[in-house]
C-alpha positions in Angstrom: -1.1 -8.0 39.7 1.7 -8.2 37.5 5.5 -8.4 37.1 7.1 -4.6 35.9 8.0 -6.2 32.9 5.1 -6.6 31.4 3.7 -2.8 31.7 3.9 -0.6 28.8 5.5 2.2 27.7 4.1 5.6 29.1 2.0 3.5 32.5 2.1 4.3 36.2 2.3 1.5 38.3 2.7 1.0 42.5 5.4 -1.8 43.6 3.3 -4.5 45.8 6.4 -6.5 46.7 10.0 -8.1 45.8 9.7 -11.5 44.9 12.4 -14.7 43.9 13.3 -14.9 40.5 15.4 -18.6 39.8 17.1 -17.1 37.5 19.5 -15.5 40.2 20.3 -18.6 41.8 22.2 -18.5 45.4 22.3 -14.3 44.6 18.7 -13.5 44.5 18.7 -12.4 47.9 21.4 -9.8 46.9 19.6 -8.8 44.0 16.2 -8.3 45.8 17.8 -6.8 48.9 19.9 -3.8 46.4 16.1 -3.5 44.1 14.7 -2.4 48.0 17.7 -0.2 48.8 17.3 2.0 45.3 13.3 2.4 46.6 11.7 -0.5 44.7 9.5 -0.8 48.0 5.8 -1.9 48.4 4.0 1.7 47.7 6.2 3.2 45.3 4.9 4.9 41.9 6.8 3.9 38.9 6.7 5.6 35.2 8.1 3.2 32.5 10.0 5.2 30.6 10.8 2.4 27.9 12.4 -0.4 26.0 15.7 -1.1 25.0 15.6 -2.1 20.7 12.4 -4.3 20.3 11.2 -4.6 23.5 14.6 -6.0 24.2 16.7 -5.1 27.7 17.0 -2.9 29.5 14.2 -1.7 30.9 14.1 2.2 31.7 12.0 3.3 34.6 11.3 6.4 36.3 11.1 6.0 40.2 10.6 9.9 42.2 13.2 12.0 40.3 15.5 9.2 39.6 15.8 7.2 36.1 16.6 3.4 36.2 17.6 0.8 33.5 16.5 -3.3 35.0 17.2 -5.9 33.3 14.5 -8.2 32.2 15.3 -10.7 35.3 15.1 -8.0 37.9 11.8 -6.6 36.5 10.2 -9.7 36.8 11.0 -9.5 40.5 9.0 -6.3 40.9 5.2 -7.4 41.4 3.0 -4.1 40.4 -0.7 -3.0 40.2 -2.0 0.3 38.6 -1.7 3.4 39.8 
């Protein structure tokens, strides 16, 4: 198990769950709570897409037919396995 941040360019992953980050202070459960509404839910196959320059933000993912950009804090929220 590891966060979606650390996955590389070109993997499949499943979501196992939405956890804190401290980096979001009081507004994590915001942040977690909007990450489940766009389908970050326990189950769901991810394609990372890629990098921004150097490994650097954002983070581009594919979930079903849509294409997301995280930042590094809200990928390391998103707990994932292989898929």
């Amino acid at each position: 198990m590891q966060t979606l941040d650390k996955q590389v360019k070109g993997s499949q992953v499943r979501v196992l769950e939405i956890k804190s980050n401290d980096a979001f202070g009081e507004h994590d459960i915001s942040v977690t709570r909007r990450l489940k509404e766009l389908g970050f839910l326990p189950g769901a196959i991810l394609t990372i897409i890629g990098f921004g320059f150097m490994g650097a933000d954002p983070l581009a993912v594919k979930l079903g037919n849509t294409k997301f950009a995280l930042r590094k804090q809200e990928a390391q929220k998103v707990l994932v396995e292989a898929a």
